[in-house]
BAFI-3210 file (N, C-alpha, C; in Angstrom, 3 decimals, decimal comma, padded with zeros to 6 digits):
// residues 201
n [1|2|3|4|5|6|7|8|9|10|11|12|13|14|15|16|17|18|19|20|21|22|23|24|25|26|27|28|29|30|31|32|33|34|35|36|37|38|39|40|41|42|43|44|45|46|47|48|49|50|51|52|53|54|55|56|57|58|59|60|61|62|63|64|65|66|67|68|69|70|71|72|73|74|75|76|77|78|79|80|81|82|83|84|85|86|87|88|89|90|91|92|93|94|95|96|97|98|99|100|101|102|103|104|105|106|107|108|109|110|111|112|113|114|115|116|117|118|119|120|121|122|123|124|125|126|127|128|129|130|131|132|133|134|135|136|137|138|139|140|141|142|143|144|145|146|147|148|149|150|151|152|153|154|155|156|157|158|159|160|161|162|163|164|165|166|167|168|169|170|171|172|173|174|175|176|177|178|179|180|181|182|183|184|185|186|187|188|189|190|191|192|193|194|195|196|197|198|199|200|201]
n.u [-015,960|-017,828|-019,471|-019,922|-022,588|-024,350|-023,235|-025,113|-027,081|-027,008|-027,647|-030,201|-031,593|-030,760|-032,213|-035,075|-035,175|-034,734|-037,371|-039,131|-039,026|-039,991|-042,454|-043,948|-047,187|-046,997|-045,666|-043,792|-042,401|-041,359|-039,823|-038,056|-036,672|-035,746|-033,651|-032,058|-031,179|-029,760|-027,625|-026,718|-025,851|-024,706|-023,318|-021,643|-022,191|-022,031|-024,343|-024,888|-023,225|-025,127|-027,188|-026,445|-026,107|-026,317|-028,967|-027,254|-025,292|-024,811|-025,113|-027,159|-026,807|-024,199|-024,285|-022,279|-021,399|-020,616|-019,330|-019,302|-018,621|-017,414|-014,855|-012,234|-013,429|-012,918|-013,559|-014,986|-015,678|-017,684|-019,774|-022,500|-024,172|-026,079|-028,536|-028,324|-028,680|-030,551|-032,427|-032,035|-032,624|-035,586|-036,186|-035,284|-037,678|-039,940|-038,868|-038,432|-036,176|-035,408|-033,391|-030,900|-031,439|-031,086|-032,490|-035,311|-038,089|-040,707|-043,874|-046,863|-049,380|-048,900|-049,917|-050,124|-048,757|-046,597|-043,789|-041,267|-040,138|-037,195|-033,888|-033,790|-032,610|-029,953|-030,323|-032,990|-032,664|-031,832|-033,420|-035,590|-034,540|-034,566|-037,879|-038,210|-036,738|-038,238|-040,711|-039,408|-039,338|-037,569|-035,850|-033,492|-032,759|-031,112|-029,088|-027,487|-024,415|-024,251|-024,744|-023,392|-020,401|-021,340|-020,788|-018,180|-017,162|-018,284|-017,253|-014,707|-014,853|-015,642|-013,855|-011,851|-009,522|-007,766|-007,071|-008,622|-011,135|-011,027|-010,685|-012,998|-015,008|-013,822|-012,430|-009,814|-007,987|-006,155|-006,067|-008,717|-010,344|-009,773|-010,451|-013,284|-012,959|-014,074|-013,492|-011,133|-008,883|-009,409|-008,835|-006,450|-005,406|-006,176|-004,693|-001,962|-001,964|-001,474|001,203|004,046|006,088|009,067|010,365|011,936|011,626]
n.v [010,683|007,828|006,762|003,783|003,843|005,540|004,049|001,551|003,388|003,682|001,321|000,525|002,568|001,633|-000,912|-000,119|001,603|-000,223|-002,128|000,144|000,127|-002,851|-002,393|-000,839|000,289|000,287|-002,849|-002,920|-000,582|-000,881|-002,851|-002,326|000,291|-001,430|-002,450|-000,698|000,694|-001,779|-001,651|001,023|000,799|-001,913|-002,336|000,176|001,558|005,108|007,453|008,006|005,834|003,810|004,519|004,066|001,078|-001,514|-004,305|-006,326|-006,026|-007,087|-010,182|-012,137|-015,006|-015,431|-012,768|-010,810|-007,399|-005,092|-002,494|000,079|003,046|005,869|007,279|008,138|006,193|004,004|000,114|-001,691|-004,640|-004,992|-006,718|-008,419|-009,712|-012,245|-010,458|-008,403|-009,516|-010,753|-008,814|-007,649|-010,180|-009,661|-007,437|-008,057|-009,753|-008,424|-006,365|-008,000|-009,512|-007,708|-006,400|-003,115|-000,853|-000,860|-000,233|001,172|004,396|004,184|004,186|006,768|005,498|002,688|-000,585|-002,908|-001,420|-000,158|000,134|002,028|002,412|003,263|005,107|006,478|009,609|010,659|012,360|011,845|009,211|010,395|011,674|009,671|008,323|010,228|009,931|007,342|007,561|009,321|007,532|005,783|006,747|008,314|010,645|012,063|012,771|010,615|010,342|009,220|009,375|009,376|006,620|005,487|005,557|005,037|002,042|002,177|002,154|-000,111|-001,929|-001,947|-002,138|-004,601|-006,018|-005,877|-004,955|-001,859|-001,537|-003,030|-002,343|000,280|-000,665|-001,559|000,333|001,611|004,209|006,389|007,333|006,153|007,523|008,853|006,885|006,212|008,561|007,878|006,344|005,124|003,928|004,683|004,809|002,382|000,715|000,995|000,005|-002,929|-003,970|-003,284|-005,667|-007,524|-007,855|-009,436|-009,004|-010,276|-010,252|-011,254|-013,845]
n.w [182,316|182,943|186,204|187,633|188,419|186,866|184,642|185,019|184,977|181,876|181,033|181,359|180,306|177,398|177,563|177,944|175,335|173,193|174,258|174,207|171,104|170,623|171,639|169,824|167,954|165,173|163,818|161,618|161,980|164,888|164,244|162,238|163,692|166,075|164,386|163,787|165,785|167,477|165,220|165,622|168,231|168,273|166,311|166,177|164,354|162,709|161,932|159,479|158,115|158,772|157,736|154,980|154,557|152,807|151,929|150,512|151,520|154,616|156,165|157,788|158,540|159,953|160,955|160,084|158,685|156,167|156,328|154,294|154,044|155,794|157,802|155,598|153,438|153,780|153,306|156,028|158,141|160,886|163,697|164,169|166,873|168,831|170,457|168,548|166,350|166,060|165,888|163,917|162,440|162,341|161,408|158,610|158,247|157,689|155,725|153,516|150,451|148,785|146,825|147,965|149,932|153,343|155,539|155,712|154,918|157,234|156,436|158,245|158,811|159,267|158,001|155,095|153,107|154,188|154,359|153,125|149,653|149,899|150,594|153,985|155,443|156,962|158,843|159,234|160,770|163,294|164,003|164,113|166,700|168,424|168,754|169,107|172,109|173,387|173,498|174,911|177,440|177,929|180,503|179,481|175,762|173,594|171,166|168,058|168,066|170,533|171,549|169,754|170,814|173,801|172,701|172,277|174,706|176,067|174,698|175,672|178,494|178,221|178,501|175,221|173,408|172,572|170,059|169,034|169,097|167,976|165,426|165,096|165,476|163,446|163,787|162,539|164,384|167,106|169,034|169,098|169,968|172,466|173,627|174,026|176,478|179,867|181,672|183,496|186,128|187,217|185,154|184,773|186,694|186,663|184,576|185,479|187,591|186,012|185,700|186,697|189,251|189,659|192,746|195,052|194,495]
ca.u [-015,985|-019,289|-019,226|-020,867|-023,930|-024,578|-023,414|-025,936|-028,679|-027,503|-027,883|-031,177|-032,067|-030,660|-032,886|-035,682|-035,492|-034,993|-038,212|-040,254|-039,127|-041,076|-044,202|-044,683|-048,082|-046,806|-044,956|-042,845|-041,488|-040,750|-039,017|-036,780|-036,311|-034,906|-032,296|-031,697|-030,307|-029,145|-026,695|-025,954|-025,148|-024,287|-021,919|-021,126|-022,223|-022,239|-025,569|-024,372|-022,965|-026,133|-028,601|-026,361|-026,392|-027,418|-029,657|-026,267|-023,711|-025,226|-025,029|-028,138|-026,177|-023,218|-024,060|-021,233|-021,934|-019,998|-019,706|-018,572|-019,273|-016,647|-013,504|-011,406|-013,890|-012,534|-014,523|-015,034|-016,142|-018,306|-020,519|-023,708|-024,145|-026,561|-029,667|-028,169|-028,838|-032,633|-033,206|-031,630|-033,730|-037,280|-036,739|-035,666|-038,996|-040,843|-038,533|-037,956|-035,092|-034,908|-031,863|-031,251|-031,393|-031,374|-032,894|-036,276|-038,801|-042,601|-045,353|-047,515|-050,706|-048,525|-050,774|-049,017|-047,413|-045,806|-042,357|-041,216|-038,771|-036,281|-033,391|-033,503|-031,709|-029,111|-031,575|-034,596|-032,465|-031,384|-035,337|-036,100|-033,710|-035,291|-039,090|-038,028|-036,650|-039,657|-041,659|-039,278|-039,954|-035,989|-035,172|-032,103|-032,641|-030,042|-028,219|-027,075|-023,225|-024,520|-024,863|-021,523|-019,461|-021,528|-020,229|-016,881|-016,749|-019,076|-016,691|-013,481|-015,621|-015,669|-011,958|-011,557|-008,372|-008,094|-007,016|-009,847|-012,153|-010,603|-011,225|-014,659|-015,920|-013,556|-011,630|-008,921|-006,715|-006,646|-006,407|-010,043|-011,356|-008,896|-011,306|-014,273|-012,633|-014,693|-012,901|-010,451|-007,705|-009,752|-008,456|-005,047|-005,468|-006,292|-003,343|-000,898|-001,793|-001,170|002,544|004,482|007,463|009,838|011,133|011,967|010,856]
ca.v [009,277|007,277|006,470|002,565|003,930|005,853|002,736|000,602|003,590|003,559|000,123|000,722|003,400|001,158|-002,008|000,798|001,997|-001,360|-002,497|000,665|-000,636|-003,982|-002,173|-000,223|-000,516|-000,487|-003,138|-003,274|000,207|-001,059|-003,811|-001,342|000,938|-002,192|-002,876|000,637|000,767|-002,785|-001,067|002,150|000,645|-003,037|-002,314|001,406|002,408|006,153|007,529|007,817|004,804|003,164|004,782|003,859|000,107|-002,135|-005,503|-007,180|-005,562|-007,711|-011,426|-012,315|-016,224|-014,743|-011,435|-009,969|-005,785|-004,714|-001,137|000,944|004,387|005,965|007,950|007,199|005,560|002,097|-001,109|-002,331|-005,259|-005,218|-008,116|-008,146|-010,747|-012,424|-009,893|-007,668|-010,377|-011,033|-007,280|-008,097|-011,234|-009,431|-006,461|-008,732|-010,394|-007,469|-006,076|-008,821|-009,572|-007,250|-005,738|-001,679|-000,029|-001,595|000,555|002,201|004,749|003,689|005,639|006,989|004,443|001,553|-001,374|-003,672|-000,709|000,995|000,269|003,239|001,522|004,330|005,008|007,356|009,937|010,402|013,088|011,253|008,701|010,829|011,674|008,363|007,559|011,096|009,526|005,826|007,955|009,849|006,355|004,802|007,732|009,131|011,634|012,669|012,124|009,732|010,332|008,401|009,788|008,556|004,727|005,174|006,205|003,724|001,023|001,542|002,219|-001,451|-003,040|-001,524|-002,027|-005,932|-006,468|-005,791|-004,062|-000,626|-001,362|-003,697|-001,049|001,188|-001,350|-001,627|001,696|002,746|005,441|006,755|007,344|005,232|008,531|008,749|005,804|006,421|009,549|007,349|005,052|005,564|003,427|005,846|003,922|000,915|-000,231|001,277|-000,971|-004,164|-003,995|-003,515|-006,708|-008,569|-007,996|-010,169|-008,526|-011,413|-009,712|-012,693|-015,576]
ca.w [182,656|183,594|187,057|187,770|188,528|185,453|183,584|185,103|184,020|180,592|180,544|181,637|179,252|176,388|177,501|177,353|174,026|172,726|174,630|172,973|169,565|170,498|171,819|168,602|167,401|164,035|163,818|160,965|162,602|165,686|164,120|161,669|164,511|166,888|163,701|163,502|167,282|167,008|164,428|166,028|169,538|168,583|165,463|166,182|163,439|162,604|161,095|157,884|157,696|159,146|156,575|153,646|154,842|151,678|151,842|150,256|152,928|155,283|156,416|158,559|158,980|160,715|161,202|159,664|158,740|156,027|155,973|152,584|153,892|156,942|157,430|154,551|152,715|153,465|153,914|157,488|158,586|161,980|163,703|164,993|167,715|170,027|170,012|167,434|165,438|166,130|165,576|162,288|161,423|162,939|160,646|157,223|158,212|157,589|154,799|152,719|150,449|147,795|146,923|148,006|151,287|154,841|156,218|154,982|156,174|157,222|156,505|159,411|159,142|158,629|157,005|153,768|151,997|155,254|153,927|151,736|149,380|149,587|151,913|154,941|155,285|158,407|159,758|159,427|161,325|164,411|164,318|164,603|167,834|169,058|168,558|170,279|173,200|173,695|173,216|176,256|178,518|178,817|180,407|178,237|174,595|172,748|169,889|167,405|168,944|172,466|171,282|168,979|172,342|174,628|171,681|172,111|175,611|176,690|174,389|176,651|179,680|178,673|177,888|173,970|173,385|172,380|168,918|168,094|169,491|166,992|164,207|164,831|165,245|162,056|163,944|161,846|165,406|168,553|170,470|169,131|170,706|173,569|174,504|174,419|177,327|180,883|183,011|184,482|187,570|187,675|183,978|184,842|188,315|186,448|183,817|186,567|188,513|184,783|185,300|187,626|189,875|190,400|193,574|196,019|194,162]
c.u [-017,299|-018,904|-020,583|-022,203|-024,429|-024,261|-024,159|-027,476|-028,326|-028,117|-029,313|-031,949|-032,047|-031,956|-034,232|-036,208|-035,256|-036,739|-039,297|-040,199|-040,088|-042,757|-044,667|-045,911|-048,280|-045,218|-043,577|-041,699|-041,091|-039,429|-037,592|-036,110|-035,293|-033,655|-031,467|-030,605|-029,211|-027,495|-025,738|-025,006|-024,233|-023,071|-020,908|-020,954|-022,693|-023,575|-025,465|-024,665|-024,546|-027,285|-027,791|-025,429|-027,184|-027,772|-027,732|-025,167|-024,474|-025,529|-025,808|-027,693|-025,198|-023,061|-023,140|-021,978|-020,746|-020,290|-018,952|-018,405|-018,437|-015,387|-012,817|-011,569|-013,748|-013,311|-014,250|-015,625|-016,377|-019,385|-021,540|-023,663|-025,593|-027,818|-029,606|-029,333|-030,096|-033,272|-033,389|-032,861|-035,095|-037,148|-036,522|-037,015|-039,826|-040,448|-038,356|-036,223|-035,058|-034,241|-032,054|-031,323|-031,680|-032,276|-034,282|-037,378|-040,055|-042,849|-045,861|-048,632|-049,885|-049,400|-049,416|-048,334|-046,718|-044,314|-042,502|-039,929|-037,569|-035,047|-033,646|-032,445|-030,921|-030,153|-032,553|-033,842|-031,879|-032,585|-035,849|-035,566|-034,918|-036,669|-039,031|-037,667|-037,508|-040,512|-040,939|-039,350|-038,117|-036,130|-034,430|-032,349|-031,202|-030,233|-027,901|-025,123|-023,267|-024,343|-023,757|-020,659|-020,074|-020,954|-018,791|-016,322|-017,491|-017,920|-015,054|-013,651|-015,590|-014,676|-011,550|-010,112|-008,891|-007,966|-008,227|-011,183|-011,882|-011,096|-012,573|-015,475|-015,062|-013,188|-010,292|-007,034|-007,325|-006,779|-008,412|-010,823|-010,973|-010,278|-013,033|-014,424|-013,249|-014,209|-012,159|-009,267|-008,381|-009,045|-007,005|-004,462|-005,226|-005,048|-002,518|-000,826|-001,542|000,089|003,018|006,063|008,188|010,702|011,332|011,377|010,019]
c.v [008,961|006,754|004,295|002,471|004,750|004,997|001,695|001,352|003,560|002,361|-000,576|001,326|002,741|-000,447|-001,062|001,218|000,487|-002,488|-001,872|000,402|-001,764|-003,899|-001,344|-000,375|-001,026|-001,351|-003,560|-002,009|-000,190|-002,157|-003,119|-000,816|000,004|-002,311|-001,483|000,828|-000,339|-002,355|000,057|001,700|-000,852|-003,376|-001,085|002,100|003,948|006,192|007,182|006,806|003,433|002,777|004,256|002,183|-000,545|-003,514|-006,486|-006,789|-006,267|-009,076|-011,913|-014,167|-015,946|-013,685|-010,430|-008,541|-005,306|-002,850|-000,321|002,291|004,648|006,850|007,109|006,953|004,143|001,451|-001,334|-003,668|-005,408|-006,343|-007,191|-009,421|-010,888|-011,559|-009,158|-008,350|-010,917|-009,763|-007,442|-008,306|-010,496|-008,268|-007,015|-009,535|-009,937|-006,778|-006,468|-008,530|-009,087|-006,513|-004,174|-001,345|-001,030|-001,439|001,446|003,077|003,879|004,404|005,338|005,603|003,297|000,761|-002,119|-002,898|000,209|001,093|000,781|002,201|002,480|003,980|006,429|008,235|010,365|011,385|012,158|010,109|008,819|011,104|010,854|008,077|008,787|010,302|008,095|006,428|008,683|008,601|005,808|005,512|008,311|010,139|012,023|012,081|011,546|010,163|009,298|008,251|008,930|006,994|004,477|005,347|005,017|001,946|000,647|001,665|000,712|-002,204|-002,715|-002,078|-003,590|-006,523|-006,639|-004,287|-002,937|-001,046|-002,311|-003,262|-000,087|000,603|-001,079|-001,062|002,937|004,152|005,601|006,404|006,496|006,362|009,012|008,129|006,233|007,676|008,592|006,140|005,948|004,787|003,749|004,789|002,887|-000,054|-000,380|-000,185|-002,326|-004,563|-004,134|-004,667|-007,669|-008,684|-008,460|-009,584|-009,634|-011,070|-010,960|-013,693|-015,397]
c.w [183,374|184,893|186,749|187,796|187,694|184,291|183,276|184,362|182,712|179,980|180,855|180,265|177,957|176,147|177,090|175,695|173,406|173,043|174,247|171,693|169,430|170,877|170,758|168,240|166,165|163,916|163,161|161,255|163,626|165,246|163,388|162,702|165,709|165,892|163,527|164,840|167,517|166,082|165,188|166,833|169,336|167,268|165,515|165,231|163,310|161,878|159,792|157,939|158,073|157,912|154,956|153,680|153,074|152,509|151,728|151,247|154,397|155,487|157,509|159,433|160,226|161,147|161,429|158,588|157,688|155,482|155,427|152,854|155,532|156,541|156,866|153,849|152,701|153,865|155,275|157,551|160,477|162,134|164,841|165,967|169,335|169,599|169,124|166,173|165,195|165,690|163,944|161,581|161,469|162,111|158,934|157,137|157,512|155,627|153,570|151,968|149,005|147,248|147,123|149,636|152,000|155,187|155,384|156,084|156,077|157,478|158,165|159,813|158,901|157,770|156,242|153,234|152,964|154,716|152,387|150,876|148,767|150,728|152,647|155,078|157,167|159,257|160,460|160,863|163,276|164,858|164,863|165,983|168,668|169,799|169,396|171,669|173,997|174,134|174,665|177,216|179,194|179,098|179,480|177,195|174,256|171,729|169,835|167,912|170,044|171,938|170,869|170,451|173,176|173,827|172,244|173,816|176,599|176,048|175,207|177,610|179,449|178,267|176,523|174,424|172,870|170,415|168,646|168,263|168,188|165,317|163,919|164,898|164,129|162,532|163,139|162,707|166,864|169,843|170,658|170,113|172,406|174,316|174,815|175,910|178,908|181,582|183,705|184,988|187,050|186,682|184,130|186,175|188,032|185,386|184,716|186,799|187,459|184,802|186,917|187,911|190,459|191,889|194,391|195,955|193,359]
res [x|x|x|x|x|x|x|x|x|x|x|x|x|x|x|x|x|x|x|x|x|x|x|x|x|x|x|x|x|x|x|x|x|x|x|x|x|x|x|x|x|x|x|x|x|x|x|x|x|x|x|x|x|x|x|x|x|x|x|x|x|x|x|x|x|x|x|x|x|x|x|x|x|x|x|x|x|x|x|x|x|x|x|x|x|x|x|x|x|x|x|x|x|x|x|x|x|x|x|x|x|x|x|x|x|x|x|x|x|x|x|x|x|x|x|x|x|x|x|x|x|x|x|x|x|x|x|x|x|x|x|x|x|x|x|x|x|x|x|x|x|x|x|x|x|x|x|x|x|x|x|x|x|x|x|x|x|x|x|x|x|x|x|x|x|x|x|x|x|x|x|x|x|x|x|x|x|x|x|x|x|x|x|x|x|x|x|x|x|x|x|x|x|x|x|x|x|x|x|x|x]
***
């Protein structure tokens, strides 16, 4: 369990690596790399499921995420919201809109042909988080894991139930998500005071 003050540095560490995505010097990587995190941390998406992201499984209006690829195999629908959603638009800027991978790599020298028009593969993509965490000066590298787990435990942490936690990071079992929960007593504390003891009135 994260104590408060390890919640405030992740939430440090996460403004961080989101802030070396925008100092990139190339910028159509920093801009991938912000939708890339954007994804991990702000839909909970697994690598996989990240890198095998199409152009059309994606709704840049509503920033609805549909994702084909997960235990089971079943469709999901997850939302991007708020800055998710700028990471979004600032890397279709770059990418344009032609059907096929989300997600692509960029060459080293960026320039006009930096975008490879392939997809990434889940490696390359745990590489990449590696390479932004280096770039924001962490201590502790992040995983692609670390952002999935901080996902479902920010959305606990701001009053989403357990089952719609479960929905949206596509766990199979709620005891799953259930281990990702860091609030310990305090959640147990605040449930309690929701139920009213009619004892004397």
């Amino acid at each position: 369990m994260l104590t408060r003050a390890a919640l405030w540095s992740f939430l440090g560490e996460l403004r961080a690596l989101f802030a070396a995505c925008a100092a990139d010097p190339i910028r159509s990587r920093g801009a991938r790399n912000g939708c890339a995190l954007a994804l991990l941390y702000g839909c909970g998406l697994r690598r996989a499921e990240a890198v095998a992201a199409d152009l059309v499984d994606v709704d840049p209006e509503s920033g609805t995420v549909t994702v084909r690829l997960g235990k089971g195999r079943r469709a999901r629908l997850v939302y991007l919201r708020a800055g998710g959603r700028a990471a979004l638009a600032a890397w279709l800027a770059f990418c344009g809109g032609d059907p096929g991978p989300l997600l692509h790599p960029i060459r080293k020298g960026g320039g006009s042909n930096a975008i490879e028009p392939r997809r990434p593969s889940p490696e390359a993509l745990a590489g990449l988080l590696e390479r932004v965490a280096r770039a924001a000066s962490l201590v502790t590298p992040a995983s692609p894991h670390d952002l999935g787990r901080s996902f479902v435990s920010d959305l606990l942490d701001a009053g989403a139930d357990l089952s719609a936690a479960q929905q949206l990071a596509g766990h199979s079992s709620p005891t799953t998500t259930a281990r990702y929960d860091r609030r310990g007593e305090r959640a147990k504390q605040c449930a309690a005071q929701m139920l009213h003891v009619p004892f004397g009135g």
